[in-house]
C-alpha positions in Angstrom: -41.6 -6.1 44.6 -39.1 -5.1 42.2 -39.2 -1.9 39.7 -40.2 -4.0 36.8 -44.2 -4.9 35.7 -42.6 -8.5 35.4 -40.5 -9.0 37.9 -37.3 -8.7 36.4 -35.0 -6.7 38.2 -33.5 -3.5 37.2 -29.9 -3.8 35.7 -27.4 -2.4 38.0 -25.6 -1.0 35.3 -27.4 1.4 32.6 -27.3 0.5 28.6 -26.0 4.1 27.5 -22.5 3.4 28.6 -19.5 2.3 27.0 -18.9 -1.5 27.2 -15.2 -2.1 28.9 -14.7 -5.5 26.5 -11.3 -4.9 24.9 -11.5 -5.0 20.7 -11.1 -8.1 19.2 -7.7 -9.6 18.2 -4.4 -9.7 19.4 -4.0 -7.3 22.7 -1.7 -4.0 21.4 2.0 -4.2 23.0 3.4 -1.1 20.9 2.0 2.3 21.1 1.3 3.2 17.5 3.4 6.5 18.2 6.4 4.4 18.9 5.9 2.5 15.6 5.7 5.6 13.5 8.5 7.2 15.5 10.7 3.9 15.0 9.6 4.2 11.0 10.6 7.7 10.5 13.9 7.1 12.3 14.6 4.1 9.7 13.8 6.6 7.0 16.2 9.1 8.0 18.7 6.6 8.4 18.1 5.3 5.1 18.2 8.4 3.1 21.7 9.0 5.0 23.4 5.9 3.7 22.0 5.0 0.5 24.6 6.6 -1.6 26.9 4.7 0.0 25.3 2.0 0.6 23.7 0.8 -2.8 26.6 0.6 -5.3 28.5 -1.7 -2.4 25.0 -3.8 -2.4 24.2 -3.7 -6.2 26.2 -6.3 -8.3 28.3 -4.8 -11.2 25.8 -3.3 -13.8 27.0 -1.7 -17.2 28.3 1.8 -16.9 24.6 4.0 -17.4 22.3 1.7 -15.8 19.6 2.9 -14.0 18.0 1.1 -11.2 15.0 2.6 -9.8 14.3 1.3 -6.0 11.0 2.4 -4.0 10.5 0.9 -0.2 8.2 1.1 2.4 8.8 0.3 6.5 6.6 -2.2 8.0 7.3 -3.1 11.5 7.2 -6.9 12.6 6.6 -7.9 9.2 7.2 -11.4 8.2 8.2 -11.7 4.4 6.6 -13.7 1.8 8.2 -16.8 0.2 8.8 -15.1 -2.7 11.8 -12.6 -1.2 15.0 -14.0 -2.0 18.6 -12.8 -1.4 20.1 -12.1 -4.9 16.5 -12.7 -6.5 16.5 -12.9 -10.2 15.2 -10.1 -12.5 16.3 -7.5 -9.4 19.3 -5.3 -8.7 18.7 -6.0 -4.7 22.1 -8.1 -4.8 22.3 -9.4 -1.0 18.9 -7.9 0.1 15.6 -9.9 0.2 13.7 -8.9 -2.3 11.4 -9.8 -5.6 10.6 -9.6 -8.9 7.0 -9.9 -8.5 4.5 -7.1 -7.0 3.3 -9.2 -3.3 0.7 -7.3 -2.7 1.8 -5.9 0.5 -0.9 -4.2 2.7 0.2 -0.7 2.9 -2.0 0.3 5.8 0.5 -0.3 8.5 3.6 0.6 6.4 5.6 4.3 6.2 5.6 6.4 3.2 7.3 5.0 0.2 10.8 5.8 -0.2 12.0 6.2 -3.9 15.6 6.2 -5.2 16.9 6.3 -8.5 21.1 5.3 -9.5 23.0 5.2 -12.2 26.0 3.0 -12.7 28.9 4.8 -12.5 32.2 4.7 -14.9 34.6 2.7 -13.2 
C-alpha cells in the first residue's frame, strides 16, 4: 500500500521548494548590468560632445535664445509616431524628437540628462 490513507501516492518532489518555471514574458538576452553599463557609457559620451555638438544640430536661433534640453537612455526602444526629424515647436533640428510629452516609461531608462544653451553672437 502506499503512504497515503487514500491511496494517492506521495509526490516525489516536496511543496516547500522553489518551482524552476522561468517568469513570464519574453526570455532575458541582456544582463541588466550590461544595459546600465552601456547607459552610463552613452552618458559620458554625451556630456563630452554636447557643446560641440548642439549648436552644429540646432537651426539658427536669435542671438540670446535659450534652449533647455533634458534626455533619458532607453535601450532597444522603439519610438513613438509622434518623434519627427526637424519636429515643429522644437529646437532638436535633425534629431527625432517632439513637441508633445509621450509618456515614456521611465522604469527602464537612465537618469535624466539636462542641458541648457544659449545662442551665441555670431
Amino acid at each position: 500500500m502506499s503512504g497515503c490513507e487514500n491511496g494517492a501516492e506521495m509526490p516525489k518532489i516536496p511543496l516547500d521548494r522553489v518551482s524552476q518555471k522561468r517568469d513570464r514574458g519574453r526570455p532575458p538576452t541582456v544582463r541588466p548590468s550590461e544595459i546600465r553599463g552601456r547607459a552610463d557609457n552613452y552618458r559620458f559620451i554625451f556630456g563630452q560632445v554636447w557643446d560641440r555638438l548642439w549648436p552644429r544640430l540646432s537651426f539658427q536661433n536669435p542671438v540670446g535664445t535659450t534652449v533647455n534640453a533634458s534626455a533619458r537612455f532607453y535601450e532597444g526602444l522603439t519610438l513613438p509616431g509622434s518623434f519627427w526629424p526637424h519636429s515643429p515647436g522644437t529646437t532638436a533640428g535633425i534629431l527625432p524628437a517632439t513637441a508633445i510629452n509621450p509618456n515614456l516609461p521611465t522604469s527602464n531608462a537612465t537618469a535624466p540628462v539636462d542641458r541648457t544653451w544659449v545662442a551665441p553672437a555670431p
